[in-house]
PQR file with spaces between the fields and no chain letter, atoms N, CA, C, O and H, PARSE charges and radii, in Angstrom:
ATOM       1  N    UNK     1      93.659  144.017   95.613 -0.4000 1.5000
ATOM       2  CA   UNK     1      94.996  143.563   95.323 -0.0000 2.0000
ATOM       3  C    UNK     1      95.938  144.101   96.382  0.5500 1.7000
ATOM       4  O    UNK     1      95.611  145.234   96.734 -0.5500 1.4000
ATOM       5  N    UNK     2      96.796  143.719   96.868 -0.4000 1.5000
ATOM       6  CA   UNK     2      97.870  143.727   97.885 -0.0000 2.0000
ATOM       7  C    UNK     2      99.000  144.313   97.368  0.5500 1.7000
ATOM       8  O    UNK     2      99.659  144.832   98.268 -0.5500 1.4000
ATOM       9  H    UNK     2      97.062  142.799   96.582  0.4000 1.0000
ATOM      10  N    UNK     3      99.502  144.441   96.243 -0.4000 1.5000
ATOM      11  CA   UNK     3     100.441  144.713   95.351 -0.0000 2.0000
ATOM      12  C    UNK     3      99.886  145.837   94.342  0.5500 1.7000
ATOM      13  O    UNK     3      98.682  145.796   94.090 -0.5500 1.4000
ATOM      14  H    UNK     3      98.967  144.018   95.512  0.4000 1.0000
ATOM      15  N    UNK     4     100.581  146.718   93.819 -0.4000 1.5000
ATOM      16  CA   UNK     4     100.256  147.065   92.572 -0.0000 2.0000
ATOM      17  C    UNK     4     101.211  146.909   91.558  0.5500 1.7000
ATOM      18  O    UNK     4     101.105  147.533   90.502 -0.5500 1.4000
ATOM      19  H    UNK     4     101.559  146.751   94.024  0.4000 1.0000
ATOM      20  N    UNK     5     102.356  145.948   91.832 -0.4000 1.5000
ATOM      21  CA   UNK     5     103.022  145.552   90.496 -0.0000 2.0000
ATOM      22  C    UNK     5     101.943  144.382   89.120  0.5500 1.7000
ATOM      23  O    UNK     5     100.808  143.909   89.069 -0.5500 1.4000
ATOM      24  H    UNK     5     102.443  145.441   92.690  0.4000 1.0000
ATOM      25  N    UNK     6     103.077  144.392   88.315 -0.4000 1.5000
ATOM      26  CA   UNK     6     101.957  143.286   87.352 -0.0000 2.0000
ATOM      27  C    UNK     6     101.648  141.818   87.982  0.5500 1.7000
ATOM      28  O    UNK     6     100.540  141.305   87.829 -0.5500 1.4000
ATOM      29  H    UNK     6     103.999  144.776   88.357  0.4000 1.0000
ATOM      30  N    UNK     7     103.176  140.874   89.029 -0.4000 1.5000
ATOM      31  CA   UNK     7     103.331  139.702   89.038 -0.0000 2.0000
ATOM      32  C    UNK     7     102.198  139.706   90.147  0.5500 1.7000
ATOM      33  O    UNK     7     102.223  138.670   90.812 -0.5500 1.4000
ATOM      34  H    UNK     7     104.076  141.290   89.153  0.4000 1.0000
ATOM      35  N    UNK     8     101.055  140.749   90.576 -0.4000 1.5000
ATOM      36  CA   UNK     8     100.023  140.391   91.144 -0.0000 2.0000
ATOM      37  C    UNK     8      98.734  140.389   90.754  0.5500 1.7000
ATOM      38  O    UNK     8      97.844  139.722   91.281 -0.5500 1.4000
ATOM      39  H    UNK     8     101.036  141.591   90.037  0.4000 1.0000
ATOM      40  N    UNK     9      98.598  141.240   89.695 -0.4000 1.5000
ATOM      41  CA   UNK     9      97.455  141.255   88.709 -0.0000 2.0000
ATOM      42  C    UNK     9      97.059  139.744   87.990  0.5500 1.7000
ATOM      43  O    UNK     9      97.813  139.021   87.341 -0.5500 1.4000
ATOM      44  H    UNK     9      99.321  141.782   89.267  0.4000 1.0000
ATOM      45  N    UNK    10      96.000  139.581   88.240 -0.4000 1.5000
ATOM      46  CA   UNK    10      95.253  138.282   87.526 -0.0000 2.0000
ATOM      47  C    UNK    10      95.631  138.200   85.750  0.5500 1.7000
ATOM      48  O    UNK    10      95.498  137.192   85.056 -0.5500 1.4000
ATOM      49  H    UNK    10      95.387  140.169   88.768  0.4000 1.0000
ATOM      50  N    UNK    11      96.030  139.297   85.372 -0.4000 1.5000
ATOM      51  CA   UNK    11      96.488  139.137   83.986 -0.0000 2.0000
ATOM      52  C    UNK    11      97.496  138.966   83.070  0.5500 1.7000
ATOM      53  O    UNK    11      97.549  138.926   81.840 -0.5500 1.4000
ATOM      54  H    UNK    11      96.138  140.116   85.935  0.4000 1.0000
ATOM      55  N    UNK    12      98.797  138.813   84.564 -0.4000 1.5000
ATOM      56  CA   UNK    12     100.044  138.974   84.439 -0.0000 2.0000
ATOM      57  C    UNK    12     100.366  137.230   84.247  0.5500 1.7000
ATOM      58  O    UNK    12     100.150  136.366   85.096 -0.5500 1.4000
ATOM      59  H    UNK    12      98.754  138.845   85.563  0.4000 1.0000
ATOM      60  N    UNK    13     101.072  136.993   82.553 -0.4000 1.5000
ATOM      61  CA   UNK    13     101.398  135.734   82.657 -0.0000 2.0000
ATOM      62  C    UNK    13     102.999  135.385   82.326  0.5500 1.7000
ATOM      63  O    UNK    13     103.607  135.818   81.347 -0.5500 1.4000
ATOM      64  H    UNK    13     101.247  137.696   81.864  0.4000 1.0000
ATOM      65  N    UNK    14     103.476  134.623   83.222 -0.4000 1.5000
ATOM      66  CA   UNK    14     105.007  134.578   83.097 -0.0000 2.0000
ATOM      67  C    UNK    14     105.450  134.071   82.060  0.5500 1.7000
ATOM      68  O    UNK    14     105.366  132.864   81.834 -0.5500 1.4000
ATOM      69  H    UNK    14     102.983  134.272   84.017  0.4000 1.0000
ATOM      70  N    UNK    15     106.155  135.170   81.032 -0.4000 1.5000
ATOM      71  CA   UNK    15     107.099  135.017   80.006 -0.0000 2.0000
ATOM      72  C    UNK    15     108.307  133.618   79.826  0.5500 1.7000
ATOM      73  O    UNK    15     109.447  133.477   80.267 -0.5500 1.4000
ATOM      74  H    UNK    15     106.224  136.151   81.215  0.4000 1.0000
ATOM      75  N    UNK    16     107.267  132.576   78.816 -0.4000 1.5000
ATOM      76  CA   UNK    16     108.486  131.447   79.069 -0.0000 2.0000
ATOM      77  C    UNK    16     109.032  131.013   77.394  0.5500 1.7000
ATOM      78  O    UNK    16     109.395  129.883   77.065 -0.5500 1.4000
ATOM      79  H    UNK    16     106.340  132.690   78.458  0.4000 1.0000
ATOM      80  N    UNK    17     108.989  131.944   76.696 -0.4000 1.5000
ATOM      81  CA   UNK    17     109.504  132.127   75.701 -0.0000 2.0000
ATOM      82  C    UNK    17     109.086  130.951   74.986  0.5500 1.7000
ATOM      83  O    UNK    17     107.922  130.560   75.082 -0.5500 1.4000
ATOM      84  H    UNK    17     108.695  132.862   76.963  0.4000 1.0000
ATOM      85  N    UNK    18     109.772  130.469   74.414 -0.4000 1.5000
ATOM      86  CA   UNK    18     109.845  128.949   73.512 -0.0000 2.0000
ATOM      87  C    UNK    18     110.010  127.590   74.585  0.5500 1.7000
ATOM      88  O    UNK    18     109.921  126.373   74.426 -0.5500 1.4000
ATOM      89  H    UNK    18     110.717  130.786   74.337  0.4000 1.0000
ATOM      90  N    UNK    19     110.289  128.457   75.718 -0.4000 1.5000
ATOM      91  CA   UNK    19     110.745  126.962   76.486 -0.0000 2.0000
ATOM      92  C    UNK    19     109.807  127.075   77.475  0.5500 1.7000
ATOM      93  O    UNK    19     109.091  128.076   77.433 -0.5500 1.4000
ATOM      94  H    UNK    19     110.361  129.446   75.847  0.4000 1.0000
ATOM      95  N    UNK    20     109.571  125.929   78.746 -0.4000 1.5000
ATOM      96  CA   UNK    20     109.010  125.885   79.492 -0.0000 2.0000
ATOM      97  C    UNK    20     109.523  126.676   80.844  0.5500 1.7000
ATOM      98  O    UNK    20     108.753  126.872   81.784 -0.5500 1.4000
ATOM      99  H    UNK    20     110.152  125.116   78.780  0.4000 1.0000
ATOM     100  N    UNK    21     110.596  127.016   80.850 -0.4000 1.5000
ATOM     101  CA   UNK    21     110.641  127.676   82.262 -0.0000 2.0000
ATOM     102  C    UNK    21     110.559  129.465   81.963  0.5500 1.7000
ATOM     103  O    UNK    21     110.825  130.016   80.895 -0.5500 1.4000
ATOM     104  H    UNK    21     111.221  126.856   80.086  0.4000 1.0000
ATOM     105  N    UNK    22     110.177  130.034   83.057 -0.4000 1.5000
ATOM     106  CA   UNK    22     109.762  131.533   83.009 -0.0000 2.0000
ATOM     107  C    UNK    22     111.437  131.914   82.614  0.5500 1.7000
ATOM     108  O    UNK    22     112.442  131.229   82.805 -0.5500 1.4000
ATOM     109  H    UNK    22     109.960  129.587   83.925  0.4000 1.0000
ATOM     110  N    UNK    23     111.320  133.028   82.107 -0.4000 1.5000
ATOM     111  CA   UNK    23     112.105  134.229   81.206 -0.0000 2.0000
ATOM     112  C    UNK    23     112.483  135.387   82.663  0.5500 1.7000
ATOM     113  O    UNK    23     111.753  136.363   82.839 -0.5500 1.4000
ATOM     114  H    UNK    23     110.504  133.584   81.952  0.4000 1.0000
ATOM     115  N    UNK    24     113.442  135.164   83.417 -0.4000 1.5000
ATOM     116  CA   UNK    24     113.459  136.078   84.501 -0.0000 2.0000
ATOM     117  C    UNK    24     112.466  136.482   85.042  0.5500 1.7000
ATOM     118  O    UNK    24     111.741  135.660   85.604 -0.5500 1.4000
ATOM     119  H    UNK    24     114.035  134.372   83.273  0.4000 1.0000
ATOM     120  N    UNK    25     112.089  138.016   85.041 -0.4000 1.5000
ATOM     121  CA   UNK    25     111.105  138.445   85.857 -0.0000 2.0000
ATOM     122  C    UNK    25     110.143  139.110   85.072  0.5500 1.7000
ATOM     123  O    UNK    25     109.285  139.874   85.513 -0.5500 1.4000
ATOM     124  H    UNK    25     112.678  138.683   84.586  0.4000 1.0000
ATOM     125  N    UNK    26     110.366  138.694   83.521 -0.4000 1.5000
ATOM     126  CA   UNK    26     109.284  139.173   82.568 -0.0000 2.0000
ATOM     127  C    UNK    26     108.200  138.314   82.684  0.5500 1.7000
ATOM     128  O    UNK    26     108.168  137.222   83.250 -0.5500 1.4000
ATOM     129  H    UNK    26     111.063  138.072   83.162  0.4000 1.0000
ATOM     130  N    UNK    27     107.108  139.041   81.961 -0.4000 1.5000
ATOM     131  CA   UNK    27     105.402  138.581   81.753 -0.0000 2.0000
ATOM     132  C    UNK    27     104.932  139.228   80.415  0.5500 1.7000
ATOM     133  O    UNK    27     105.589  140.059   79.788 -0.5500 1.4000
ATOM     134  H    UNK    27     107.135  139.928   81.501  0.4000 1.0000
ATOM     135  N    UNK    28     103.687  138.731   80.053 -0.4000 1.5000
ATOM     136  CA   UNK    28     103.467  139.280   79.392 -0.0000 2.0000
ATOM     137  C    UNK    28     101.911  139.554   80.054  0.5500 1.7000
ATOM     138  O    UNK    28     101.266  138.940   80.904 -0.5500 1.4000
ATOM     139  H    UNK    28     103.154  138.057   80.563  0.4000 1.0000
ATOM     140  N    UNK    29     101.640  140.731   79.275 -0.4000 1.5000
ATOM     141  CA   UNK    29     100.131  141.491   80.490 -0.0000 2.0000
ATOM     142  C    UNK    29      99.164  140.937   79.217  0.5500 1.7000
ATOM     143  O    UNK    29      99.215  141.031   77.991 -0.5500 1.4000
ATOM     144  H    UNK    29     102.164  141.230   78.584  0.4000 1.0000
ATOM     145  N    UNK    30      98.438  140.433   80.000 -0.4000 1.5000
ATOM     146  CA   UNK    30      97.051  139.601   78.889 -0.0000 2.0000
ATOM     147  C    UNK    30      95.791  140.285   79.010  0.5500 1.7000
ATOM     148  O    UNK    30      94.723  139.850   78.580 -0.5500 1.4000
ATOM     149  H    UNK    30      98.397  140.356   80.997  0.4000 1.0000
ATOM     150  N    UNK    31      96.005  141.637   79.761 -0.4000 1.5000
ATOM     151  CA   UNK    31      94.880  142.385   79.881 -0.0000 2.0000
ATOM     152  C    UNK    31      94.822  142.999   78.382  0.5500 1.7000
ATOM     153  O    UNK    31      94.146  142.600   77.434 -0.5500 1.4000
ATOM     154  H    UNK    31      96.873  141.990   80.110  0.4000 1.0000
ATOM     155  N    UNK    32      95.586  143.917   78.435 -0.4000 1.5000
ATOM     156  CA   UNK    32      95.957  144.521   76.790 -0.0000 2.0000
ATOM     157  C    UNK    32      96.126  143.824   75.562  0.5500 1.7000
ATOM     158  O    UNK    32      96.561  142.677   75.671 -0.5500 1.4000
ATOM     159  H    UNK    32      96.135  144.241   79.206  0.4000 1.0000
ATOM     160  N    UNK    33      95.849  144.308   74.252 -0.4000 1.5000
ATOM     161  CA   UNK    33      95.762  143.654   73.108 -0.0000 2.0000
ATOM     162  C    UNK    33      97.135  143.385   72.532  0.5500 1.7000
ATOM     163  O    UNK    33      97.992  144.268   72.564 -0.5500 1.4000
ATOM     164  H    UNK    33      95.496  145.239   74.164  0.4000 1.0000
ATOM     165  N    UNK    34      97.342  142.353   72.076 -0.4000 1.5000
ATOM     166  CA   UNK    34      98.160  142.168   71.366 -0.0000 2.0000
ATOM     167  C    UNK    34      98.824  143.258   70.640  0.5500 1.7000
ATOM     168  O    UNK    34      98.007  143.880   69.962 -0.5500 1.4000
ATOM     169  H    UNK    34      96.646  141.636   72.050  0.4000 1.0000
ATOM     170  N    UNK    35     100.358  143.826   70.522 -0.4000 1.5000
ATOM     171  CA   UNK    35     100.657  145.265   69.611 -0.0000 2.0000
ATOM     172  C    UNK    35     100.911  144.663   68.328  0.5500 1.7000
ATOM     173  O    UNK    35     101.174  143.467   68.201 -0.5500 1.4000
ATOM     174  H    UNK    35     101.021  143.320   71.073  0.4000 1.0000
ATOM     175  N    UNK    36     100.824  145.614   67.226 -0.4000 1.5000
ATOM     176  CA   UNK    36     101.269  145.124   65.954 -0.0000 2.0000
ATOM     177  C    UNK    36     102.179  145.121   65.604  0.5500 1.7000
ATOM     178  O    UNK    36     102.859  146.009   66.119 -0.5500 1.4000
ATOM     179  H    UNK    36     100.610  146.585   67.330  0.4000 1.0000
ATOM     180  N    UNK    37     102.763  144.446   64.791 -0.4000 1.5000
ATOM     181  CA   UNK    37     104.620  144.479   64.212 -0.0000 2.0000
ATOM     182  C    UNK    37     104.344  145.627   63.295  0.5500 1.7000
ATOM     183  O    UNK    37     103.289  146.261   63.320 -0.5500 1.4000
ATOM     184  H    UNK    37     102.211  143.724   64.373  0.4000 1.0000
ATOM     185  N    UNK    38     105.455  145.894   62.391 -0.4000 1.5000
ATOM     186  CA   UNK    38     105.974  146.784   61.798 -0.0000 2.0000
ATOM     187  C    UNK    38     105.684  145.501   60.219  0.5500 1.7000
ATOM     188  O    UNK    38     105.202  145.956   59.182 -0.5500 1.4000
ATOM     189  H    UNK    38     106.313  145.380   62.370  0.4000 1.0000
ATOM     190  N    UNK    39     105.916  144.574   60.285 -0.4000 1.5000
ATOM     191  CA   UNK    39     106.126  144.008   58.628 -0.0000 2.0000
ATOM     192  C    UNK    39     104.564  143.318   58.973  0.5500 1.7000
ATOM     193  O    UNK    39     104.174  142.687   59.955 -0.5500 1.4000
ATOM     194  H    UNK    39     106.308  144.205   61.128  0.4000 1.0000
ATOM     195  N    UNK    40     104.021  143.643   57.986 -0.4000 1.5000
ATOM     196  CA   UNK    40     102.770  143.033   57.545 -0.0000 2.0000
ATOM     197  C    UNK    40     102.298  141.007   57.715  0.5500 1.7000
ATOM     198  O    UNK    40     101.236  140.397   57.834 -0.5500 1.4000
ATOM     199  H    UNK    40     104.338  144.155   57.187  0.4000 1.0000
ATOM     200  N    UNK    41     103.673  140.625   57.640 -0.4000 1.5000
ATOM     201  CA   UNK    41     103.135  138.895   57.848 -0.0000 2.0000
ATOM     202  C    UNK    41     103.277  139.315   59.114  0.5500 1.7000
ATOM     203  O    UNK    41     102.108  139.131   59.452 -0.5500 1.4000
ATOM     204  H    UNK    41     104.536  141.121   57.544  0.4000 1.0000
ATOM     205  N    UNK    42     103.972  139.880   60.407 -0.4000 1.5000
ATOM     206  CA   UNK    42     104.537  139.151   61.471 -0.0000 2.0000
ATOM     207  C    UNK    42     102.707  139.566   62.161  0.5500 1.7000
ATOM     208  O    UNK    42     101.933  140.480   61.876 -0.5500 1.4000
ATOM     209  H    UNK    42     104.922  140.029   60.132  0.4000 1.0000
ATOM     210  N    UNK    43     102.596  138.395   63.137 -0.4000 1.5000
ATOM     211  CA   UNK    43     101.407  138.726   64.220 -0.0000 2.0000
ATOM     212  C    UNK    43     101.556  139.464   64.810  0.5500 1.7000
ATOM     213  O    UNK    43     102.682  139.946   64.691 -0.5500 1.4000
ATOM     214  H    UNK    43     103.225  137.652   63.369  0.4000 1.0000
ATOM     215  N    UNK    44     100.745  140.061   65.746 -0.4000 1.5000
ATOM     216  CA   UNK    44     100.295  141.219   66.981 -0.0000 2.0000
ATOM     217  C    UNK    44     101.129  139.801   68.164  0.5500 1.7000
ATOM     218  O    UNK    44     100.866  138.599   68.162 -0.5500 1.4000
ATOM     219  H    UNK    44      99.830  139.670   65.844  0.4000 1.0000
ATOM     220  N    UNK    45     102.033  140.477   68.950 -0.4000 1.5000
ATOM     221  CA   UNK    45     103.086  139.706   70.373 -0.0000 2.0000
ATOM     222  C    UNK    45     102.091  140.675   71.251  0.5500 1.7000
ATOM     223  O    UNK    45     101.710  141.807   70.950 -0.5500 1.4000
ATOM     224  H    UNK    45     102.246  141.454   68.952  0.4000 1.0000
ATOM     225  N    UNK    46     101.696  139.698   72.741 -0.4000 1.5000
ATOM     226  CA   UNK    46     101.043  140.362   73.582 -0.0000 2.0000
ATOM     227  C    UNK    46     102.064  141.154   74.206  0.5500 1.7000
ATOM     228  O    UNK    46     103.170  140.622   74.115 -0.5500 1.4000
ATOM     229  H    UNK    46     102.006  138.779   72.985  0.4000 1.0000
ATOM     230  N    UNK    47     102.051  142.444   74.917 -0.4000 1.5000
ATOM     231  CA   UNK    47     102.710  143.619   75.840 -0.0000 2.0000
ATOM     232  C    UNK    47     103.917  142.335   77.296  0.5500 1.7000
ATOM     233  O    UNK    47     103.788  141.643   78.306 -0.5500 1.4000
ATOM     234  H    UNK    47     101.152  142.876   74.991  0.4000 1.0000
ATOM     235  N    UNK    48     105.009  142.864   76.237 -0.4000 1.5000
ATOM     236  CA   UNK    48     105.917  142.086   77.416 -0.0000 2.0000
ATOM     237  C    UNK    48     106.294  143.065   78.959  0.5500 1.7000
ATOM     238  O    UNK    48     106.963  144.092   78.846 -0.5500 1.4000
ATOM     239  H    UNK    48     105.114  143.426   75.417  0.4000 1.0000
ATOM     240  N    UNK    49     105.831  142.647   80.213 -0.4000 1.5000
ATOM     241  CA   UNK    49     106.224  143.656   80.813 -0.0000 2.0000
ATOM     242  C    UNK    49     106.919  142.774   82.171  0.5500 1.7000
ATOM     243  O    UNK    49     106.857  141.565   82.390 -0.5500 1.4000
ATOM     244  H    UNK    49     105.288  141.813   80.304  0.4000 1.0000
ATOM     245  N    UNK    50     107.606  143.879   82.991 -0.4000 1.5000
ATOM     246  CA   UNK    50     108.785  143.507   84.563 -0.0000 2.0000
ATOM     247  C    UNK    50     107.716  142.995   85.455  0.5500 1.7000
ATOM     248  O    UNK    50     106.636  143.584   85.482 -0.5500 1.4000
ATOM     249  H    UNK    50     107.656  144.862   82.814  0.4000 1.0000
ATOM     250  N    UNK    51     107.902  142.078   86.096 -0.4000 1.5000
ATOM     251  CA   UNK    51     107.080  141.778   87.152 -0.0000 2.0000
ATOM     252  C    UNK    51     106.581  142.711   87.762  0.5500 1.7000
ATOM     253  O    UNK    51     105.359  142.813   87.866 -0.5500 1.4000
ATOM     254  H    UNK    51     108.780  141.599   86.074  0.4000 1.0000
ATOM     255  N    UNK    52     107.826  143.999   88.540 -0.4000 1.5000
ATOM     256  CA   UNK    52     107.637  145.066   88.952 -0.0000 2.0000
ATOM     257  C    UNK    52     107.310  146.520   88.502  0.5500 1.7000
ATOM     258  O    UNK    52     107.433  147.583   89.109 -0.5500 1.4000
ATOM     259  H    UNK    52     108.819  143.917   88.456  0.4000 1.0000
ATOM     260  N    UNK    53     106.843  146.231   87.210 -0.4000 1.5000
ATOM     261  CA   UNK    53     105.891  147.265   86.422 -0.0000 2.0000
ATOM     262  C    UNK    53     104.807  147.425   86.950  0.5500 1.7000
ATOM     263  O    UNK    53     104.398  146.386   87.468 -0.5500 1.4000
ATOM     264  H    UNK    53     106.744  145.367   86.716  0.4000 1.0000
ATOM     265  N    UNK    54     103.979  148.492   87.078 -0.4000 1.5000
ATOM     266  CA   UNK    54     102.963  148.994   87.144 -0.0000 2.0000
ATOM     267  C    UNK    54     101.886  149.366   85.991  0.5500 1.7000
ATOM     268  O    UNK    54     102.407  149.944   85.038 -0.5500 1.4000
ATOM     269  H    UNK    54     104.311  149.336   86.657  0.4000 1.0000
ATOM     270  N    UNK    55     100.581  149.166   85.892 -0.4000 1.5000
ATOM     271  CA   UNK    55      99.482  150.344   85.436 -0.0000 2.0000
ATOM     272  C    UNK    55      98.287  151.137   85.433  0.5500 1.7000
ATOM     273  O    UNK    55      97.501  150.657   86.249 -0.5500 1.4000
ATOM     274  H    UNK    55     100.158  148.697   86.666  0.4000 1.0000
ATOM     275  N    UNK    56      97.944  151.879   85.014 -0.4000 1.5000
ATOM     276  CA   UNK    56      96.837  152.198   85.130 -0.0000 2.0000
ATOM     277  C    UNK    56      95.686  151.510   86.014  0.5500 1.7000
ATOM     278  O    UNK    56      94.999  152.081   86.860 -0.5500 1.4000
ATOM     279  H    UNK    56      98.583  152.269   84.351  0.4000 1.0000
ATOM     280  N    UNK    57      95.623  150.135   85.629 -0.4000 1.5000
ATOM     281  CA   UNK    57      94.400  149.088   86.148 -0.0000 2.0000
ATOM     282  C    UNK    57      94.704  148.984   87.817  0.5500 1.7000
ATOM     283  O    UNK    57      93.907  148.195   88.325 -0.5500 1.4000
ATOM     284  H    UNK    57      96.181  149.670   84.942  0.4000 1.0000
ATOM     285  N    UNK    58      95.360  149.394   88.507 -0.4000 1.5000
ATOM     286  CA   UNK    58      96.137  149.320   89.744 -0.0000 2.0000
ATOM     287  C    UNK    58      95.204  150.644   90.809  0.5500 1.7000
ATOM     288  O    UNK    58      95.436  150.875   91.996 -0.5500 1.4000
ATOM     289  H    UNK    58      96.008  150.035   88.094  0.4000 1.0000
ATOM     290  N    UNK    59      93.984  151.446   89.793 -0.4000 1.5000
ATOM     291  CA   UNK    59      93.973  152.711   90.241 -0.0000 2.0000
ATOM     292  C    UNK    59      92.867  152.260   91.206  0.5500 1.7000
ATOM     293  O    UNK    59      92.746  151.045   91.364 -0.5500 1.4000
ATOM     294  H    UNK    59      93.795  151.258   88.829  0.4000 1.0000
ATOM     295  N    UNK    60      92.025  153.108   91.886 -0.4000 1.5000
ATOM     296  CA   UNK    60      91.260  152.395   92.944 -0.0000 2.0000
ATOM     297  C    UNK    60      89.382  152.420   92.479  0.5500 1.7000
ATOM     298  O    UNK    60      88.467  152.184   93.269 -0.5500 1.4000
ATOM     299  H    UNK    60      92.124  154.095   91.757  0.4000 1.0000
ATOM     300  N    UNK    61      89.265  152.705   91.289 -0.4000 1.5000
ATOM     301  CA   UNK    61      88.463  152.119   90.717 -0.0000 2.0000
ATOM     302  C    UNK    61      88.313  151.011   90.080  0.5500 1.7000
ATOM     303  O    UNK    61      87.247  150.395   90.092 -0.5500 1.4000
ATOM     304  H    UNK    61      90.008  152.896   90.648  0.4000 1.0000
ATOM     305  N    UNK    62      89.524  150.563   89.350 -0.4000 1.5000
ATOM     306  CA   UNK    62      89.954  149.394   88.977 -0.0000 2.0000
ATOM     307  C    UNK    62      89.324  148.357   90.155  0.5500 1.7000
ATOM     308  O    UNK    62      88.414  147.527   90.149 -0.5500 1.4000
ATOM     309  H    UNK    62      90.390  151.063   89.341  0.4000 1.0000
ATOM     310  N    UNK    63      90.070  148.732   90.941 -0.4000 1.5000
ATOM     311  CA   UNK    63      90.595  147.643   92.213 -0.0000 2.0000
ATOM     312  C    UNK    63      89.195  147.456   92.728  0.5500 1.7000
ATOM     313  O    UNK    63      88.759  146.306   92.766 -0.5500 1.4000
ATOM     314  H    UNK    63      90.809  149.406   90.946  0.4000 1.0000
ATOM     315  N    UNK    64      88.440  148.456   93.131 -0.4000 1.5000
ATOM     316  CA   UNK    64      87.253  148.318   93.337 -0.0000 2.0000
ATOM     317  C    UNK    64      86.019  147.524   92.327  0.5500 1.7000
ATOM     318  O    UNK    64      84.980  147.098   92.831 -0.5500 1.4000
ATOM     319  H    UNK    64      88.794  149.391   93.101  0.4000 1.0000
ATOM     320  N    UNK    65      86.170  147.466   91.587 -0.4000 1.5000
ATOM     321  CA   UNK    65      85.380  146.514   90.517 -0.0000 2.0000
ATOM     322  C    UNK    65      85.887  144.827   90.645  0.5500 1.7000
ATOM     323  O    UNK    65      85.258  143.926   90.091 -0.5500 1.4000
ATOM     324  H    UNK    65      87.014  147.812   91.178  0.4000 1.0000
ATOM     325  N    UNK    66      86.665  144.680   91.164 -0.4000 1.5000
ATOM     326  CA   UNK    66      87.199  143.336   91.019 -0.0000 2.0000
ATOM     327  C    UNK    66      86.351  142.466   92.279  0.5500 1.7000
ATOM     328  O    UNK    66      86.562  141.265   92.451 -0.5500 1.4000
ATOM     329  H    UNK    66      87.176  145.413   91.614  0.4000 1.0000
């Protein structure tokens, strides 16, 4: 990877809310599991993150497996 923000990671998908066009410079990371709500009906929302966020998966073992 050339980058180690998210908007370069293969798992990084651009946040387009209800509508079709992307949500600024949010994503949501599709590597990680879905988190859980707090009230029992609502679903698990996948990890919303900045284009220019970073993580862990960025480290050079990661990178090396790919």
């Amino acid at each position: 990877m050339t980058s180690a923000h998210c908007d370069s990671c293969k798992f990084f998908d651009e946040h387009k809310g209800n509508g079709a066009a992307a949500q600024g410079d949010a994503g949501l990371c599709r590597f990680n599991p879905p988190v859980s709500q707090p009230a029992p009906e609502s679903k698990g929302l996948w990890p919303v993150v900045s284009s220019e966020d970073w993580c862990g998966h960025f480290t050079a073992e990661m990178t090396a497996a790919e």
